[in-house]
FIKOLZA-1660 file (N, C-alpha, C; in steps of 0.1 Angstrom, whole numbers, plus 5000, padded with zeros to 4 digits):
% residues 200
   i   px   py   pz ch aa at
   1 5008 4988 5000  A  X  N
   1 5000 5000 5000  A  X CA
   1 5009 5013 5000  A  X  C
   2 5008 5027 4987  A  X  N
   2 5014 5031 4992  A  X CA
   2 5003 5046 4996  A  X  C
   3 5013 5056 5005  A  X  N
   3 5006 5063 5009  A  X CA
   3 5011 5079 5005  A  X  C
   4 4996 5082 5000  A  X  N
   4 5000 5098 5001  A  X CA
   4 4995 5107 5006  A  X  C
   5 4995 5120 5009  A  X  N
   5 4996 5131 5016  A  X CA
   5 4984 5142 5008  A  X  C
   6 4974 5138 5011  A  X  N
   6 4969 5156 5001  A  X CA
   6 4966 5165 5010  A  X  C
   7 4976 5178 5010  A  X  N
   7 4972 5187 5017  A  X CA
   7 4965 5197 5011  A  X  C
   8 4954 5199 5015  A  X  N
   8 4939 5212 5015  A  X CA
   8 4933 5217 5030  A  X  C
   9 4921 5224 5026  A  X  N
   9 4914 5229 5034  A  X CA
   9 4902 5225 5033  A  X  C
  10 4903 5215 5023  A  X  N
  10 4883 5212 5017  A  X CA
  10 4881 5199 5020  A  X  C
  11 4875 5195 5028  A  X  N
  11 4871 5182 5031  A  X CA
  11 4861 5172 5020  A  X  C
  12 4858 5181 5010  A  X  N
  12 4850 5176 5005  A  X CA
  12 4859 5168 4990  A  X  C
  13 4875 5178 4989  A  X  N
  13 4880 5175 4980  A  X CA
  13 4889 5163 4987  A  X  C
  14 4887 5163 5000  A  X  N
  14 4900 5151 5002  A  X CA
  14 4890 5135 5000  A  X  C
  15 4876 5138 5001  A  X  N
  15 4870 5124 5003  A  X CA
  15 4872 5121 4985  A  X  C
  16 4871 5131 4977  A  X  N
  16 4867 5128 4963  A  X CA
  16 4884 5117 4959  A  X  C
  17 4894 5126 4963  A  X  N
  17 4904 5122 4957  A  X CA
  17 4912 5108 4963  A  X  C
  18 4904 5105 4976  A  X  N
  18 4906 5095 4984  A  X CA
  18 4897 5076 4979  A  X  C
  19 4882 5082 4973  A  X  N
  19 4875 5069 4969  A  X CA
  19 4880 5072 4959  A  X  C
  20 4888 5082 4947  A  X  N
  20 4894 5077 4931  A  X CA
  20 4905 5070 4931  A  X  C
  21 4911 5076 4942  A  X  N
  21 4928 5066 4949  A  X CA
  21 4927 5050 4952  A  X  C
  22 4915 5048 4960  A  X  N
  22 4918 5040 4967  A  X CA
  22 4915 5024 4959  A  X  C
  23 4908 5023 4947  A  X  N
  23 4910 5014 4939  A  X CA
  23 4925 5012 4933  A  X  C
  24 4933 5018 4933  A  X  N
  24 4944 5019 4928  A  X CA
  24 4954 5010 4936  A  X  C
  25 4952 5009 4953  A  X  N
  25 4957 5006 4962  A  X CA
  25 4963 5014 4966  A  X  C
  26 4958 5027 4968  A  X  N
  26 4965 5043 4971  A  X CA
  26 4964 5047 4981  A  X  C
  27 4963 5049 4991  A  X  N
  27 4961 5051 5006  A  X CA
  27 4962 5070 5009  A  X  C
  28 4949 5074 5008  A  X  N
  28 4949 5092 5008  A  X CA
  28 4952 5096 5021  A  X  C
  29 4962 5103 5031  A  X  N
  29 4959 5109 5041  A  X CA
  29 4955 5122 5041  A  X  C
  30 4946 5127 5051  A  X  N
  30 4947 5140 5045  A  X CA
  30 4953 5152 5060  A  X  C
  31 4958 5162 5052  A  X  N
  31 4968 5173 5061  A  X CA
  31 4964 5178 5056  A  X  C
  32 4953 5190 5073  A  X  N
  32 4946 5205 5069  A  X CA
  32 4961 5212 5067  A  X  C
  33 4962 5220 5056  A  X  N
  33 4969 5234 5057  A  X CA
  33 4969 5241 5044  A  X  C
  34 4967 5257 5053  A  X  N
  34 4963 5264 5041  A  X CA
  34 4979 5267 5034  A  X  C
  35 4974 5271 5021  A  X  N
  35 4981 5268 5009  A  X CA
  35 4981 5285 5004  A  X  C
  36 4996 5291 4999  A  X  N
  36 4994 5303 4986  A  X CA
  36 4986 5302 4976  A  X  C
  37 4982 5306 4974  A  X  N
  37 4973 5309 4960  A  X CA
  37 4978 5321 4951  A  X  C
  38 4990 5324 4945  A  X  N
  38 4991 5336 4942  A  X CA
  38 4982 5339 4930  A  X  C
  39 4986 5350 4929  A  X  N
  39 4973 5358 4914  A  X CA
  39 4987 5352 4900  A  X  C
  40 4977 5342 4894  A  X  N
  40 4985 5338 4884  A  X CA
  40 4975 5337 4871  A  X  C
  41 4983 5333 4857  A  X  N
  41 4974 5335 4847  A  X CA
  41 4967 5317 4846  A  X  C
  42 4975 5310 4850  A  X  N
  42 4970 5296 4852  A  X CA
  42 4968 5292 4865  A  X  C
  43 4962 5275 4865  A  X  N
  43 4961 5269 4875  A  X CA
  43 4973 5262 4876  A  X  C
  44 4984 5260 4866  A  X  N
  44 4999 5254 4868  A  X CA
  44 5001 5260 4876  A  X  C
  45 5003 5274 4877  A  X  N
  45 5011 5281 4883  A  X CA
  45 5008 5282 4897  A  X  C
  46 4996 5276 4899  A  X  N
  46 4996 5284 4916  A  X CA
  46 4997 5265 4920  A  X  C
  47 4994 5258 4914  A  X  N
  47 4997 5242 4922  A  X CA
  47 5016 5241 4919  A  X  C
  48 5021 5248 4914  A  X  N
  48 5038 5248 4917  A  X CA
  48 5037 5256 4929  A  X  C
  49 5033 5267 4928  A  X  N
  49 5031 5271 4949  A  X CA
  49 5030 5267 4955  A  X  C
  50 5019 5262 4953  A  X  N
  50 5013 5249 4964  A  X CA
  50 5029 5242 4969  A  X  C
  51 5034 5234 4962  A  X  N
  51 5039 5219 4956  A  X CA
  51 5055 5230 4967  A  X  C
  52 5057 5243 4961  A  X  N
  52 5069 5247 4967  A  X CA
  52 5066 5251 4988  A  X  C
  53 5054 5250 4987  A  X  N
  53 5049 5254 5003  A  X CA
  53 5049 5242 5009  A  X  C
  54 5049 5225 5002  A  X  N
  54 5049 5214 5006  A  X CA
  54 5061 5204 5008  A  X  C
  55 5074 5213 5007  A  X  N
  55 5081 5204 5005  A  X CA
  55 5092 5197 5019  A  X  C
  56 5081 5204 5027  A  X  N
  56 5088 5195 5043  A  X CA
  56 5083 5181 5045  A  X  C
  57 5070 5181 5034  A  X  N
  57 5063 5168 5037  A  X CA
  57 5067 5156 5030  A  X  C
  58 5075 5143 5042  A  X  N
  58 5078 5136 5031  A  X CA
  58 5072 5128 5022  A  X  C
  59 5079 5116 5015  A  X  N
  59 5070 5108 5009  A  X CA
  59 5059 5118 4995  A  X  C
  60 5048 5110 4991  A  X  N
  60 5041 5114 4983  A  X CA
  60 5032 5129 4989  A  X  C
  61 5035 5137 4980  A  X  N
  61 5022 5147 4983  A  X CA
  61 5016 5153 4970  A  X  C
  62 5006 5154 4975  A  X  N
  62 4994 5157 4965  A  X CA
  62 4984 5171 4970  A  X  C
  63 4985 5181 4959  A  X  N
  63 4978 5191 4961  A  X CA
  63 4972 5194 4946  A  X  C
  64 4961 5203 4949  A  X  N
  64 4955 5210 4934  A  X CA
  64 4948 5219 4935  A  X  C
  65 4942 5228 4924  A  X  N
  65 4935 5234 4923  A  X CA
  65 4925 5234 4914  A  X  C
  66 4915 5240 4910  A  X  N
  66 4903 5238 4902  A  X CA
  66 4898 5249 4903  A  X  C
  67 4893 5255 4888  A  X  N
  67 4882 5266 4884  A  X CA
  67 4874 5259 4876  A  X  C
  68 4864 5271 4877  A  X  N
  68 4854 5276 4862  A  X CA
  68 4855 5281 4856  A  X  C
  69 4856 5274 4843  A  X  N
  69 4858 5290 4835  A  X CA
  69 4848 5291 4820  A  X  C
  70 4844 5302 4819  A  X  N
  70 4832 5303 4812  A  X CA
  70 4836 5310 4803  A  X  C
  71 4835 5306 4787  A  X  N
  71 4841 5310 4776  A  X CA
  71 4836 5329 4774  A  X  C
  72 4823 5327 4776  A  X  N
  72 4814 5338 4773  A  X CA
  72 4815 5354 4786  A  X  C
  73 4824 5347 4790  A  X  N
  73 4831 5365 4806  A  X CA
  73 4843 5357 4805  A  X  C
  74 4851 5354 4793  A  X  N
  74 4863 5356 4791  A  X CA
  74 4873 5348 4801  A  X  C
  75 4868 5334 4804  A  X  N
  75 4874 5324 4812  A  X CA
  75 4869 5323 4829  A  X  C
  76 4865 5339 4830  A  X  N
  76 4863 5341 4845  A  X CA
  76 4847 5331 4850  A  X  C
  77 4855 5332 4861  A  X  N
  77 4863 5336 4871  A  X CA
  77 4875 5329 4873  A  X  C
  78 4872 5315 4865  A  X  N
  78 4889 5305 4862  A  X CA
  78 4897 5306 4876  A  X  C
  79 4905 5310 4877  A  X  N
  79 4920 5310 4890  A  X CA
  79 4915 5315 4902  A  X  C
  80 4902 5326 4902  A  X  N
  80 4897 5331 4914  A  X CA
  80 4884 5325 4913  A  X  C
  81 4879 5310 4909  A  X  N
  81 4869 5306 4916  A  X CA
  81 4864 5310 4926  A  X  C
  82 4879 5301 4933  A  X  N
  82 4873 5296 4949  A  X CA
  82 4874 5309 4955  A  X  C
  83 4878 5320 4957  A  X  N
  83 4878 5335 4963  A  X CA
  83 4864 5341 4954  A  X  C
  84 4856 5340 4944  A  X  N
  84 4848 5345 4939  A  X CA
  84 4839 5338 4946  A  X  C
  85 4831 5327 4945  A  X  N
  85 4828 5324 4948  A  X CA
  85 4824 5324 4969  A  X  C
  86 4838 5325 4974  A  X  N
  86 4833 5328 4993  A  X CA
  86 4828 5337 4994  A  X  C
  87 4831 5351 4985  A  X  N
  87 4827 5363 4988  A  X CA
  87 4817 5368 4978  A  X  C
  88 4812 5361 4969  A  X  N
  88 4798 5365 4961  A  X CA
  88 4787 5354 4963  A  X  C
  89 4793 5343 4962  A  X  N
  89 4784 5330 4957  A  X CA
  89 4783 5334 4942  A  X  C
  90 4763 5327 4939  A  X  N
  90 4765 5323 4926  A  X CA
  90 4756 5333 4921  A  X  C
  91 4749 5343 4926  A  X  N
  91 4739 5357 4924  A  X CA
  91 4743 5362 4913  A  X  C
  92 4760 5366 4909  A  X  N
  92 4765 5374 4900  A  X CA
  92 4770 5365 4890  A  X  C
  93 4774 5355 4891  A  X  N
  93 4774 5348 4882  A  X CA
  93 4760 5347 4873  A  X  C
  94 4751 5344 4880  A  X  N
  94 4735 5342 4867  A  X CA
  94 4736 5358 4864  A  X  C
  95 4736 5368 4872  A  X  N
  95 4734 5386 4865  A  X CA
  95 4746 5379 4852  A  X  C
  96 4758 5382 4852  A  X  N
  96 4763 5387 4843  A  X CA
  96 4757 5378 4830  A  X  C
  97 4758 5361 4832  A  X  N
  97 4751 5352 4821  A  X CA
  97 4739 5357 4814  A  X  C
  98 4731 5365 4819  A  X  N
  98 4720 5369 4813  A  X CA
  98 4722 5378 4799  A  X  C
  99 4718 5372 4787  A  X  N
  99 4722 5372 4776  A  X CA
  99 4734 5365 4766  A  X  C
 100 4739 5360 4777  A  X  N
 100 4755 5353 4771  A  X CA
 100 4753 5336 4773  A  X  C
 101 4759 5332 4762  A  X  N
 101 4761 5317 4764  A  X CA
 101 4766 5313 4773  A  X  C
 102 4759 5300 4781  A  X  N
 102 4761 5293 4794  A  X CA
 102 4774 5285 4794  A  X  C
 103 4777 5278 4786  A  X  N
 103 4788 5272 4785  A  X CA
 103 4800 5273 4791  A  X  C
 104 4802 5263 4795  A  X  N
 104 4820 5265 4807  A  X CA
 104 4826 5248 4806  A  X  C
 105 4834 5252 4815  A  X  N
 105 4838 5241 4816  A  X CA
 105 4848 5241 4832  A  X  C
 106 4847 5230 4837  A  X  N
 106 4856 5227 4849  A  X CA
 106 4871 5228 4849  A  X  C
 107 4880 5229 4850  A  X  N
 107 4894 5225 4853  A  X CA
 107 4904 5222 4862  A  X  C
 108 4907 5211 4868  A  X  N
 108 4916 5206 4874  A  X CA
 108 4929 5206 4869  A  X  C
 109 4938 5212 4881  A  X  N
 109 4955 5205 4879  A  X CA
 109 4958 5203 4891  A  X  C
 110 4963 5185 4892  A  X  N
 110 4966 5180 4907  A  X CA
 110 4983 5181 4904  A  X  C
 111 4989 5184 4920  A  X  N
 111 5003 5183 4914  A  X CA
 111 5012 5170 4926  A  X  C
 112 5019 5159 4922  A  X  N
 112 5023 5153 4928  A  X CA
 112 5039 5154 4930  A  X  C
 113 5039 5152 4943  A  X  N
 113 5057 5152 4944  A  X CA
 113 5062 5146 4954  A  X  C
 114 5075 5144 4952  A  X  N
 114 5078 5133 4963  A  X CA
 114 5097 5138 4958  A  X  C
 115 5102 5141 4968  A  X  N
 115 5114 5146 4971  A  X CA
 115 5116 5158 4962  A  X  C
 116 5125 5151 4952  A  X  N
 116 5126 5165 4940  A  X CA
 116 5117 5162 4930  A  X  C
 117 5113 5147 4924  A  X  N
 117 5104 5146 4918  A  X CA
 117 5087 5154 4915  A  X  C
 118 5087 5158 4904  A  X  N
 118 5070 5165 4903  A  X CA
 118 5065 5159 4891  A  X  C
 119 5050 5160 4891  A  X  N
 119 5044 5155 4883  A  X CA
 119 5030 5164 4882  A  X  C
 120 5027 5169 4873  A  X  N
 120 5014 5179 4871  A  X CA
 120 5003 5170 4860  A  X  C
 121 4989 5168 4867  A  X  N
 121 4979 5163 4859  A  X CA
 121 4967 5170 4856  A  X  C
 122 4962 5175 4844  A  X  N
 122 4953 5178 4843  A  X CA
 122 4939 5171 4844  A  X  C
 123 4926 5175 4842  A  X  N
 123 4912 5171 4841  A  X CA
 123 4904 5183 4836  A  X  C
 124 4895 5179 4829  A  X  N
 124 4888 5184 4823  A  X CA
 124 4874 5182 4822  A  X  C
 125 4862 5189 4825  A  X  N
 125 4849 5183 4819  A  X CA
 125 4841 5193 4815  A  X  C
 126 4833 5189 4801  A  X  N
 126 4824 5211 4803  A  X CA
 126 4812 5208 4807  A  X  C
 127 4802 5214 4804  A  X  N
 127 4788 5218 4806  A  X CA
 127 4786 5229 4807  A  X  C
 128 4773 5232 4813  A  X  N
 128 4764 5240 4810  A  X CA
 128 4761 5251 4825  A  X  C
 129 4762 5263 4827  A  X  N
 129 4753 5268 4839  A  X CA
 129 4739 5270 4841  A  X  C
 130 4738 5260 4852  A  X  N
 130 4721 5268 4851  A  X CA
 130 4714 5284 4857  A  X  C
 131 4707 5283 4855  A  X  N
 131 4695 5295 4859  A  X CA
 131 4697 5298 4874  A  X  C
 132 4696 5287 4879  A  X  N
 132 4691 5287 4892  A  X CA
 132 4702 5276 4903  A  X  C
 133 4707 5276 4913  A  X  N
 133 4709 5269 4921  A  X CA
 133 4707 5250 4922  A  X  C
 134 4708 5240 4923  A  X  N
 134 4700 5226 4924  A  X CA
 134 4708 5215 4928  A  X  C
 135 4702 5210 4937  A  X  N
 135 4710 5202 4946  A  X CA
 135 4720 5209 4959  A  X  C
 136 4722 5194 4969  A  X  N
 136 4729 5198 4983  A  X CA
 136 4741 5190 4983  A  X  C
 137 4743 5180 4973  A  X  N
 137 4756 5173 4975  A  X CA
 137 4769 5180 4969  A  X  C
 138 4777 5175 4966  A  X  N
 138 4792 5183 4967  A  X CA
 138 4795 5194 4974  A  X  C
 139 4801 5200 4963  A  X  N
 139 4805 5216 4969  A  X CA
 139 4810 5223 4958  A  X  C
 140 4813 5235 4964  A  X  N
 140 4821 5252 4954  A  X CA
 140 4806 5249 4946  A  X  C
 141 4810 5248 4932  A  X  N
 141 4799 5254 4918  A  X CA
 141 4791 5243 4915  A  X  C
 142 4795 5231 4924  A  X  N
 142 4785 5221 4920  A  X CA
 142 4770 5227 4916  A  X  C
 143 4762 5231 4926  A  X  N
 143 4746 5231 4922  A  X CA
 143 4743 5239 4913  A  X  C
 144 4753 5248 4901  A  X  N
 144 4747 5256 4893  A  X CA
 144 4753 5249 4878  A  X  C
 145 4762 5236 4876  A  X  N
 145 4771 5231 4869  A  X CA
 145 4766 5222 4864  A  X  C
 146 4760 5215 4851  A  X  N
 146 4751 5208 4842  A  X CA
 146 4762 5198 4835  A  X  C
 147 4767 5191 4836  A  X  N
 147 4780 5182 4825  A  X CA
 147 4775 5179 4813  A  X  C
 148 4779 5178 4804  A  X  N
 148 4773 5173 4789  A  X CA
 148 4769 5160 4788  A  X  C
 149 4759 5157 4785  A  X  N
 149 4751 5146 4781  A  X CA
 149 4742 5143 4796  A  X  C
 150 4743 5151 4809  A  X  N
 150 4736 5151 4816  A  X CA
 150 4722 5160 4817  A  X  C
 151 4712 5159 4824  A  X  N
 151 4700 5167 4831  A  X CA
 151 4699 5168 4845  A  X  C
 152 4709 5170 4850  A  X  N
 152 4713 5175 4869  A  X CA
 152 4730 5179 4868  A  X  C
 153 4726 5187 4879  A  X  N
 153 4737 5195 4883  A  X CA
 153 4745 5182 4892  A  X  C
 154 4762 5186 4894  A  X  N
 154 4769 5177 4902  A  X CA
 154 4763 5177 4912  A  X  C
 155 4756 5186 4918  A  X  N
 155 4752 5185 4933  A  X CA
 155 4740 5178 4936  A  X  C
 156 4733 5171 4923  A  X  N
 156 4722 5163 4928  A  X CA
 156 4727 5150 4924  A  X  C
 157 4742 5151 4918  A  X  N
 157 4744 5135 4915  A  X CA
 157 4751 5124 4934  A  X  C
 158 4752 5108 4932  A  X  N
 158 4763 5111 4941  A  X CA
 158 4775 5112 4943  A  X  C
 159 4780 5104 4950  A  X  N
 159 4800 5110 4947  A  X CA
 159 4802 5100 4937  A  X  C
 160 4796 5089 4937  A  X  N
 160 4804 5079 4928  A  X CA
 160 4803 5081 4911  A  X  C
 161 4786 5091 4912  A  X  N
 161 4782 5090 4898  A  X CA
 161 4791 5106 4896  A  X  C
 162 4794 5118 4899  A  X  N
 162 4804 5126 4901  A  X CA
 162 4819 5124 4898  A  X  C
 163 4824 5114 4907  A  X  N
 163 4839 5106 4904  A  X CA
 163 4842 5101 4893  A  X  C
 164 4830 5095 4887  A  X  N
 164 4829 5088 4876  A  X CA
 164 4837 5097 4861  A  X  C
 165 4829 5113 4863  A  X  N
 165 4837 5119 4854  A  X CA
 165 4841 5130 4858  A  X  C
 166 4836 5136 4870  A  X  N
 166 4844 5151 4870  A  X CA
 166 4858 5154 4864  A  X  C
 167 4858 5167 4866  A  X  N
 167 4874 5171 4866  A  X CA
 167 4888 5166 4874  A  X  C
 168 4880 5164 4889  A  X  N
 168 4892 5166 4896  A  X CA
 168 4895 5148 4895  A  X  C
 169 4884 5142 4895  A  X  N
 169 4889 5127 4891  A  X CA
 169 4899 5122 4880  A  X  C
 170 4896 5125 4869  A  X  N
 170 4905 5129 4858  A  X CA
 170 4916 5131 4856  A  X  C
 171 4920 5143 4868  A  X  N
 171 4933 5146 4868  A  X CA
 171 4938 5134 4877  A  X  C
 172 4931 5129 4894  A  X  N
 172 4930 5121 4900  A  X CA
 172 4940 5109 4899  A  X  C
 173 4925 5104 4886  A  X  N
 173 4931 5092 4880  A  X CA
 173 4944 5087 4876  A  X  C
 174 4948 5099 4870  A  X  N
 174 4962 5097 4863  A  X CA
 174 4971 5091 4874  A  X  C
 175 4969 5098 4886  A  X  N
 175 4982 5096 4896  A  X CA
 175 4975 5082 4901  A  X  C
 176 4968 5077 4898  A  X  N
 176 4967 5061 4898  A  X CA
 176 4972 5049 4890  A  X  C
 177 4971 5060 4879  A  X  N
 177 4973 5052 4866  A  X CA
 177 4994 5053 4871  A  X  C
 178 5002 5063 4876  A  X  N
 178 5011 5065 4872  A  X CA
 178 5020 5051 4885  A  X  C
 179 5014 5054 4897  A  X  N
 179 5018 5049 4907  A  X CA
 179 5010 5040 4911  A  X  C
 180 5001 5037 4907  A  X  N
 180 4991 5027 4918  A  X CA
 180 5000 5015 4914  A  X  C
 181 4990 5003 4927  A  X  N
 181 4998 4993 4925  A  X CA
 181 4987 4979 4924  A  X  C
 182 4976 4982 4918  A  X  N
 182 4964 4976 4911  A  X CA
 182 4959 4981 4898  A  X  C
 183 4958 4969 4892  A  X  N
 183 4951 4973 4877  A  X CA
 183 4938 4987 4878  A  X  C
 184 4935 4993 4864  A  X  N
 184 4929 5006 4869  A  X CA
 184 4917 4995 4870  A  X  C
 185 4907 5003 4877  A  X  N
 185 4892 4998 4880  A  X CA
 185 4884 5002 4866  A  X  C
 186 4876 4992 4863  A  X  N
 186 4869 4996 4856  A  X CA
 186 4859 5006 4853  A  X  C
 187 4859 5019 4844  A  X  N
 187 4850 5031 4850  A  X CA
 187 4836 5027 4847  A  X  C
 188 4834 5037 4855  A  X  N
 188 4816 5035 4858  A  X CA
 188 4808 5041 4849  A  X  C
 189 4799 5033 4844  A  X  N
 189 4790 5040 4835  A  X CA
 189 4786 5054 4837  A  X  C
 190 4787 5065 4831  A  X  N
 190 4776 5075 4830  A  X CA
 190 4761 5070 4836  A  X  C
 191 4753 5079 4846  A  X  N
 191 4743 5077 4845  A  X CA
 191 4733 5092 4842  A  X  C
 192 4725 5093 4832  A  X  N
 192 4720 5105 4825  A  X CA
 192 4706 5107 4824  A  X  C
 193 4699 5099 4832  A  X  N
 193 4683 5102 4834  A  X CA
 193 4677 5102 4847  A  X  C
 194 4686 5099 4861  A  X  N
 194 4681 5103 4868  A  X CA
 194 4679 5112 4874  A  X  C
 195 4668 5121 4881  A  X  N
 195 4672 5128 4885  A  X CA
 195 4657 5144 4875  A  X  C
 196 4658 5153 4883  A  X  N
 196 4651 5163 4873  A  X CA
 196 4657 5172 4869  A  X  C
 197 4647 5176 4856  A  X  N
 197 4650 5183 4846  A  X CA
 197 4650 5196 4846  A  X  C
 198 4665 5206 4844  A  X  N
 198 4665 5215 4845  A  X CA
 198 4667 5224 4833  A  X  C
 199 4662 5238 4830  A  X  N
 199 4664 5242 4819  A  X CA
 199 4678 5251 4825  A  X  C
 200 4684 5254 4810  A  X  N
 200 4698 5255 4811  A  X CA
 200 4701 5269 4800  A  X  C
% end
């Protein structure tokens, strides 16, 4: 078994990255600490901060970050998600969409490292913003966030049908695929009609 380290502040991101791990034979621990975030033009750039704020920790460590970014307001909020989001929520996000195409997409980059070794993985998934708010499961942008070829937001799915394809899994995966020490698991079907229908 081997074991790694993800340090955050989101409990919600250490359970996600822990059940995508742990088929792998990956063992997630997780260590609260807050992390730099500097003002950068990417998400590379601030998980190399992260990754340079982490390097007392031995063994494997694992950190990341993730935006939204919406083609139609010019990527934003992208790098200041998660700061956009503590101090607005999702109010200003539907103002400004109003008239503009909904379309976005997620982005993950997890960064792994272990002595001097690094390794940076992306993930990706788009969709759609809704109207309105829906659902209480996940967290950050889940309940306004539609994936393509679905009819619910991540926040009404559950973690497994979420893990199945989000972003942060994706990137996830890879560092299972790179180090694990079990064949990968077979992924889970899509599931795309449960649940109600939201207009978008």
């Amino acid at each position: 078994m081997i074991d790694i380290t993800f340090v955050s502040t989101n409990p919600g991101k250490f359970h996600e990255v822990r059940d995508v791990l742990r088929p792998y034979g990956l063992r997630v621990r997780w260590k609260r600490r807050e992390l730099p975030e500097p003002q950068a033009d990417d998400l590379a750039e601030v998980v190399a901060a992260k990754l340079d704020a982490v390097r007392d920790i031995p063994g494997y460590v694992l950190v990341e970050d993730s935006g939204l970014f919406i083609p139609s307001l010019a990527g934003f909020p992208g790098v200041y998600s998660a700061y956009f989001l503590r101090i607005w929520k999702f109010e200003p996000i539907f103002e400004l969409l109003q008239g503009r195409r909904r379309s976005a997409h997620f982005q993950t980059v997890a960064g792994l490292q272990k002595g001097r070794q690094r390794w940076m993985f992306d993930g990706k998934v788009t969709g759609t913003i809704t109207r309105r708010a829906a659902g209480k499961a996940g967290f950050g942008y889940d309940p306004i966030f539609v994936p393509d070829g679905w009819d619910r937001t991540f926040a009404e799915a559950s973690p497994s049908e979420k893990n199945a394809i989000s972003h942060r899994a994706r990137a996830v995966r890879q560092i299972g695929e790179k180090i694990g020490t079990r064949p990968p698991p077979v992924p889970l079907s899509r599931r795309t009609k449960a649940g109600r229908r939201h207009r978008v």
